[in-house]
C-alpha positions in Angstrom: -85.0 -45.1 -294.0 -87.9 -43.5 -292.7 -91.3 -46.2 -292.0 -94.5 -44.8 -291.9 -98.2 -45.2 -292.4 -99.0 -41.5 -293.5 -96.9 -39.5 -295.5 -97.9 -36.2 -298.0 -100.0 -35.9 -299.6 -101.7 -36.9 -296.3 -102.6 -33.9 -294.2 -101.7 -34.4 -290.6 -98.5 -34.0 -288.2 -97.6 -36.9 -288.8 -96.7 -36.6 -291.9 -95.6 -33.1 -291.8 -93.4 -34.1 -289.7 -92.0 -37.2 -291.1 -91.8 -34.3 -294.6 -89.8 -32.1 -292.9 -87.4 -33.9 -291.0 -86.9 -36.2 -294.8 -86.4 -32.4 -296.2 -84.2 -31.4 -293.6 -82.0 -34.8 -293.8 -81.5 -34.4 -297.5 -80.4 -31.0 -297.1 -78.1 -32.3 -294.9 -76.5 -34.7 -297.7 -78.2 -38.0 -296.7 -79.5 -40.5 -298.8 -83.5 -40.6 -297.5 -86.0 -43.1 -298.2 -89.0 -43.6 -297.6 -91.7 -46.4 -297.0 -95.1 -45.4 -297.1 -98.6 -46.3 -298.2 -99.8 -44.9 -302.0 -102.8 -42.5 -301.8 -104.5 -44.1 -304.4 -105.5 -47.9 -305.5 -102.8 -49.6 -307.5 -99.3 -51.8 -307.3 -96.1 -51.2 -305.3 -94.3 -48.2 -306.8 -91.4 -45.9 -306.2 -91.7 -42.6 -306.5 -89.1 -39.8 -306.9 -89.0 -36.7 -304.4 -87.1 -34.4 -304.2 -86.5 -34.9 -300.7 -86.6 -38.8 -300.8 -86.8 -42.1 -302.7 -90.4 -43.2 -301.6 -91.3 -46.6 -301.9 -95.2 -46.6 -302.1 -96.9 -49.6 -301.4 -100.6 -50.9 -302.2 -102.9 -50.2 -300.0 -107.1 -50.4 -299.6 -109.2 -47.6 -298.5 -111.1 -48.2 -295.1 -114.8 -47.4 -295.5 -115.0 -45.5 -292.6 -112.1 -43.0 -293.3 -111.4 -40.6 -296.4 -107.7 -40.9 -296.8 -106.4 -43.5 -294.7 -104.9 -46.0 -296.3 -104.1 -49.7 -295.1 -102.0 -51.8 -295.9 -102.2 -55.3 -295.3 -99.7 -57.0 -292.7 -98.4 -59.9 -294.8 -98.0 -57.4 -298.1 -96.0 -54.9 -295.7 -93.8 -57.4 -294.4 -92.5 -59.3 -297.9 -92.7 -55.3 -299.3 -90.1 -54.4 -296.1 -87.9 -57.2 -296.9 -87.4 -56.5 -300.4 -87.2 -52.7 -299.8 -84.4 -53.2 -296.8 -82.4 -55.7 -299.3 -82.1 -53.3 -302.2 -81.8 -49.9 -299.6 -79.2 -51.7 -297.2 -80.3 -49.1 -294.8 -77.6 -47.6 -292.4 -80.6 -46.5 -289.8 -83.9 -47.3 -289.8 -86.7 -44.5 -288.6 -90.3 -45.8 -287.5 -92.7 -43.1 -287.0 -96.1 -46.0 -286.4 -96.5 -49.1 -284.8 -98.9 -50.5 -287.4 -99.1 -52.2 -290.6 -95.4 -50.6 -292.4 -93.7 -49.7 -288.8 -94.5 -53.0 -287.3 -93.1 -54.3 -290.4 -90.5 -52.1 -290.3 -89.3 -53.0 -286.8 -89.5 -56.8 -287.4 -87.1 -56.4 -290.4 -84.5 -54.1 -289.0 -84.1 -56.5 -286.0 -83.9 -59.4 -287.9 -81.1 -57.8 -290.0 -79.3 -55.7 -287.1 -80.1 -52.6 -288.4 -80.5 -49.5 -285.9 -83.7 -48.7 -284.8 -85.5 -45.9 -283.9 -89.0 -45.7 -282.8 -91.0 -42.1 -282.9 -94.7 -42.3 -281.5 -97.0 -39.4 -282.9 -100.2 -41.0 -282.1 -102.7 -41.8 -279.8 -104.5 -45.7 -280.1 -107.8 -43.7 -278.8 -107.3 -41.9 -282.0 -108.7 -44.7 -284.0 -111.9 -45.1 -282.2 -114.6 -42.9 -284.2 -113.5 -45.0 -287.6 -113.8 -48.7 -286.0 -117.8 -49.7 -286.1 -117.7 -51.8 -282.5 -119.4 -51.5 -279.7 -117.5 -49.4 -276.6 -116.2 -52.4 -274.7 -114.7 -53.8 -277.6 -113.1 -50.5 -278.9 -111.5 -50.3 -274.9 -110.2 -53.6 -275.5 -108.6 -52.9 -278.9 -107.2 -49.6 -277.0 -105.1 -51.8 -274.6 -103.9 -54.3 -277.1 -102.5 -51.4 -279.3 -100.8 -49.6 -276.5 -99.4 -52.8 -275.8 -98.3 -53.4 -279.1 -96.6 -50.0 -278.9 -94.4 -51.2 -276.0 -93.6 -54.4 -277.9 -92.9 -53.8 -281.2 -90.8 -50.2 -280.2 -89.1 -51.4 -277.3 -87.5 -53.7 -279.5 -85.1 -50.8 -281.1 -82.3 -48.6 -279.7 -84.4 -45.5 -278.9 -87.7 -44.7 -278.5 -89.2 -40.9 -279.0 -91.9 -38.5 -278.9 -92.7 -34.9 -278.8 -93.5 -34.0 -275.4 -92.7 -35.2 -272.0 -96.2 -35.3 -271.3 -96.8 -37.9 -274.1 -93.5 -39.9 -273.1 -95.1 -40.2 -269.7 -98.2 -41.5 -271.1 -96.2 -43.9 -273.2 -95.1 -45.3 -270.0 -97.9 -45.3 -268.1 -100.0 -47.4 -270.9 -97.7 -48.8 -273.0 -94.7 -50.1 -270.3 -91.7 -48.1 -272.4 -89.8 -46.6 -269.4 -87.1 -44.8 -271.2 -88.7 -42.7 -273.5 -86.7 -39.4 -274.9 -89.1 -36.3 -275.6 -87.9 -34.7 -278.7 -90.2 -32.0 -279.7 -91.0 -32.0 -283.7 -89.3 -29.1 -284.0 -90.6 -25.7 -286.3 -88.9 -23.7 -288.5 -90.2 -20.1 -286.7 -89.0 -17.4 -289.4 -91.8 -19.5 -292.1 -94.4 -17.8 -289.9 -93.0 -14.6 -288.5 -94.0 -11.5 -290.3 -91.5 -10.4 -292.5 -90.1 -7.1 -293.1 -92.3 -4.8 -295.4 -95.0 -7.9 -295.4 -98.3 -5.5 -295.4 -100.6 -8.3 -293.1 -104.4 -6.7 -293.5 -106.3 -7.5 -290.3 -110.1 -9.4 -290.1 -113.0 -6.6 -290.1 -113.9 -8.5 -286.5 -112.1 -10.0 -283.7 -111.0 -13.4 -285.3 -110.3 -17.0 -283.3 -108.3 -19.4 -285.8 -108.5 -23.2 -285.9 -106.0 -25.2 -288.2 -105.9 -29.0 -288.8 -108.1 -32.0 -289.7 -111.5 -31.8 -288.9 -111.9 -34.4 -287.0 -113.8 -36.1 -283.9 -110.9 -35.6 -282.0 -110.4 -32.4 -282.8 -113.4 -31.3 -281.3 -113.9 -28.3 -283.2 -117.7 -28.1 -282.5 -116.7 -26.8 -279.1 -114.6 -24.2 -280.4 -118.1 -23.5 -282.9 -120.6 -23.6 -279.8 -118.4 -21.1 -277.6 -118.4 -18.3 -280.7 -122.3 -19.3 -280.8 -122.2 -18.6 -276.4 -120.0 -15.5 -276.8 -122.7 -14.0 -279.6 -125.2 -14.4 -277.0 -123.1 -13.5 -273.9 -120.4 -10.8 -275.4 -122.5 -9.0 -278.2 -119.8 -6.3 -277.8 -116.9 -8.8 -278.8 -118.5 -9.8 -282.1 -115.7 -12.6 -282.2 -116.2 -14.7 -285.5 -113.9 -18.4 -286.2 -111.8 -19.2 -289.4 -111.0 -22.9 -289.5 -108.3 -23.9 -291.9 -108.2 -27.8 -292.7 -110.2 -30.8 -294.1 -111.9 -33.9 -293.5 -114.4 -36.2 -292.4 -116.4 -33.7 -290.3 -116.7 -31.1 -292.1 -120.6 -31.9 -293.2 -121.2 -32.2 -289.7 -119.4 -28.7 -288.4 -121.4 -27.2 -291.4 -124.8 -28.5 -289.8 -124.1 -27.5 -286.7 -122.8 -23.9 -287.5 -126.2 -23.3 -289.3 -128.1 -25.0 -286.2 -126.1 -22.4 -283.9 -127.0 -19.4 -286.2 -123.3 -18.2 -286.9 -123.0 -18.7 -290.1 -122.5 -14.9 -290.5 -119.3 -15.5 -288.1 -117.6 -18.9 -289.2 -115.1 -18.7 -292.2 -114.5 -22.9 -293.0 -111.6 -22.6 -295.7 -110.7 -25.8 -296.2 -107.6 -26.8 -297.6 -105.3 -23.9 -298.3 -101.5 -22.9 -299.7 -98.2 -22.4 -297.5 -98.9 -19.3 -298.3 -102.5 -18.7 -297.7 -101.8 -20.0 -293.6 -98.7 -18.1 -293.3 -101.2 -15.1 -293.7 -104.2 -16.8 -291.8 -101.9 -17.2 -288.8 -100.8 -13.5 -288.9 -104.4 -12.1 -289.8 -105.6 -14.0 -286.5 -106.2 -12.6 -282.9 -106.0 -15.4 -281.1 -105.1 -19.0 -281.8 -107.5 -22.1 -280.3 -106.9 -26.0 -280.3 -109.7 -27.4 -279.2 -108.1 -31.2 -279.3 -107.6 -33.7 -276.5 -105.2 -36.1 -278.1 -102.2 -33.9 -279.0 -99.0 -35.7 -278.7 -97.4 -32.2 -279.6 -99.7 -29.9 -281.8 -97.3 -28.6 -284.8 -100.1 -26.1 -285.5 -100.0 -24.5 -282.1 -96.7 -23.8 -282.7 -96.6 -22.3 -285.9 -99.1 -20.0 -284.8 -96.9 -19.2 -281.3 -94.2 -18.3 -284.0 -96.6 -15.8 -285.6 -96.8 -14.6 -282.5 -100.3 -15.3 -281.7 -101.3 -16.1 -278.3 -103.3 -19.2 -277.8 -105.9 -20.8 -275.8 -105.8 -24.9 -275.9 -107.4 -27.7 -274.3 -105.7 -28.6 -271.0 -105.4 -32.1 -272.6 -102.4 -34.6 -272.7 -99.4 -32.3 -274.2 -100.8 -29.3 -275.0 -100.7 -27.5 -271.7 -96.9 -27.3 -272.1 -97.5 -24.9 -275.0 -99.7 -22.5 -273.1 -98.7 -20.7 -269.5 -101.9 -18.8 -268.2 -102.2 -15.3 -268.8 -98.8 -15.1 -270.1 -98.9 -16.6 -273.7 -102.9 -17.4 -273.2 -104.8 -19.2 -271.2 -105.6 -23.4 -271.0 -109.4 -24.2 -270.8 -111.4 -26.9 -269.7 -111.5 -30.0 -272.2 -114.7 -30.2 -274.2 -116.3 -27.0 -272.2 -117.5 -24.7 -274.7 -118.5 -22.0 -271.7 -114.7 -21.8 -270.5 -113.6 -21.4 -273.7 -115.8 -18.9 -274.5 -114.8 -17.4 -271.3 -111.0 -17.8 -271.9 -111.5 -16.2 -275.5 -113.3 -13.1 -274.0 -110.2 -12.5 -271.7 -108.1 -13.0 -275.1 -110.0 -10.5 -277.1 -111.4 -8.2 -274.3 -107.6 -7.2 -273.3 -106.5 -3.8 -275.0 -104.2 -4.3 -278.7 -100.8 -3.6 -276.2 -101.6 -7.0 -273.8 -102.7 -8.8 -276.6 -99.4 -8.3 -278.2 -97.5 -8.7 -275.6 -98.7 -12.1 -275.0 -97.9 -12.7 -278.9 -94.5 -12.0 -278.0 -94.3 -14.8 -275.0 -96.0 -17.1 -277.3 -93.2 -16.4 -280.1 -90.6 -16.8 -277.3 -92.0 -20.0 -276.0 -91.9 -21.4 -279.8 -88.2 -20.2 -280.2 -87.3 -23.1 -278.1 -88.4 -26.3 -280.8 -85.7 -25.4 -283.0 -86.3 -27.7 -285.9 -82.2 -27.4 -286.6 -82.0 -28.5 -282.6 -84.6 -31.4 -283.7 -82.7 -32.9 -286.7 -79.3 -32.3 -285.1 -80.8 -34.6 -282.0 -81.7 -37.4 -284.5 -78.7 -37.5 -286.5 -76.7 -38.0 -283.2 -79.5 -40.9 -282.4 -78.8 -42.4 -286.0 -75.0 -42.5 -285.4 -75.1 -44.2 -282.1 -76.1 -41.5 -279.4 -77.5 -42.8 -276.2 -80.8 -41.3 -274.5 -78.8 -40.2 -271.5 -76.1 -38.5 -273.8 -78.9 -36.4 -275.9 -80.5 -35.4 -273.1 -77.3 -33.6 -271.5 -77.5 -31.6 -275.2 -81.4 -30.9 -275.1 
């Protein structure tokens, strides 16, 4: 049984992830369920994948979000009973520490069931949708790391992606022993294949992909195209960001505030197939975000072979070695990316690709196989110390 709070047709890596590791399990010949919140207003309902069984459960829309949905503790819990007597689940995988996971958690203990706990998120993460004042939302930070550390410590293994973010997890929310296991990506759905004709952008293009939101900071990524305009004329570098969400009004305004409307693409939404070619149309890859526990988009473009430049911010730098794959820039300074771009797109077509290669390299090692083989050996018993002598 996989828990979670997001799931498709969310958009986020969260539940991409919690998609394609269901996917990947079913594949595999297990029986997957999974509880998640609807997308929409109504009752409890189950719903038949064809990856999963997934138990839907009603939920109310926050006014300060567009598609998160919450679902209210006491519901969650009797919901989680129910589900967990008619499932008999052999292993039970939590992928949040709110509303379903915490619910989640509290029912596999009390029925001995095997736990695992996989953190994709950052408390902080929260704080641009909760209407309170800066002292309270500091407060409310510290209470849910520490609700992380008690609710997941309470199961046989605790996860997530990086060992940056496990070291975080430790730091802030007391869970010592935490195993990094990266998400995992399937590199061949992004390579170029043979006799695919890829036709390139008429100008030097950066590409964003994911939610456009606050943390996301994407209006850096917009201000340091506006800089290099002014600054590298010669470049001509123009942005295509891929994604949705609740900033995109916002990005809008402020692209035709810096006068580069001529030189931003915002697609929104698109197909599988439609970013497969973004990422190999693209020169150079940029996430801008500083609360990336892993950053599944970063990867996929690595496996197009793209090199990238990210925010030296929580796990991303682990992704990026400078001037060999790309280059890490300075959180939230739109003049050092702009700077880090220029050495991107200023180097002749042979560096470029070259550092495309290192990138696809680099992403070579998350194996999603690797990944889903690691959790299966979690679900049937496997001790921290004994994956990590496999990893």
């Amino acid at each position: 049984m996989i828990a979670a709070d997001t799931y498709p047709p969310d958009v986020n890596g969260a539940a991409t992830f919690c998609f394609r590791l269901a996917t990947a399990l079913h594949e595999r010949g297990h029986d997957v369920h999974v509880v998640a919140a609807r997308n929409d207003d109504g009752p409890d309902f189950v719903e038949h994948r064809p990856e999963a069984t997934v138990h839907r459960l009603k939920s109310w829309r926050p006014p300060t979000h567009e598609y998160y949905r919450l679902v209210f503790p006491p519901l969650a819990r009797r919901a989680m009973r129910r589900i967990m007597a008619q499932v008999q689940p052999d292993v039970v995988h939590v992928h949040c520490h709110y509303m379903i996971g915490a619910a989640a958690i509290t029912e596999a203990e009390r029925r001995r069931v095997r736990t695992i706990s996989t953190n994709h998120f950052m408390p902080e993460n929260l704080e641009p949708f909760l209407p309170f004042p800066q002292w309270f939302l500091d407060r409310y930070s510290r209470y849910s790391w520490w609700q992380m550390g008690r609710l997941m410590s309470k199961g046989a293994v605790v996860t997530t992606p990086t060992a940056l973010a496990a070291r975080a997890m430790a730091e802030r929310a007391g869970l010592q022993n935490v195993l990094p296991v990266s998400n995992g990506i399937d590199a061949s759905k992004y390579e170029q294949a043979a006799g695919e004709v890829i036709t390139p952008h008429a100008n030097p293009t950066v590409l964003f992909v994911g939610r456009l939101a606050v943390e996301k900071n994407i209006d850096v990524l917009l201000r340091a195209v506006a800089h290099l305009k002014d600054t590298r004329p010669e470049l001509d570098v123009h942005a295509e960001i891929v994604g949705d969400g609740e900033q995109r009004d916002v990005l809008r305004e402020l692209v035709a505030e810096l006068g580069i409307e001529d030189r931003v693409a915002m697609r929104g939404h698109v197909t599988e197939e439609e970013l497969h070619t973004a990422y190999l149309r693209a020169d150079v890859f940029c996430q801008p975000g500083t609360a990336e526990l892993q950053s599944l988009v970063s990867l996929e473009a690595m496996s197009a072979s793209k090199p990238v430049v990210l925010a030296d911010a929580l796990a991303l730098p682990h992704l990026a070695d400078d001037g060999v794959n790309g280059y890490l820039f300075v959180p939230g300074d739109h003049e050092d990316l702009a700077e880090k771009l220029a050495r991107v797109l200023g180097a002749s077509p042979e560096e470029r690709a070259r550092m495309g290669e290192a990138s696809h390299a680099k992403a070579l090692r998350h194996s999603a196989q690797k990944t889903v083989e690691v959790f299966e050996a979690l679900y049937r018993g496997a001790t921290p110390a004994e994956v990590r002598a496999r990893l």
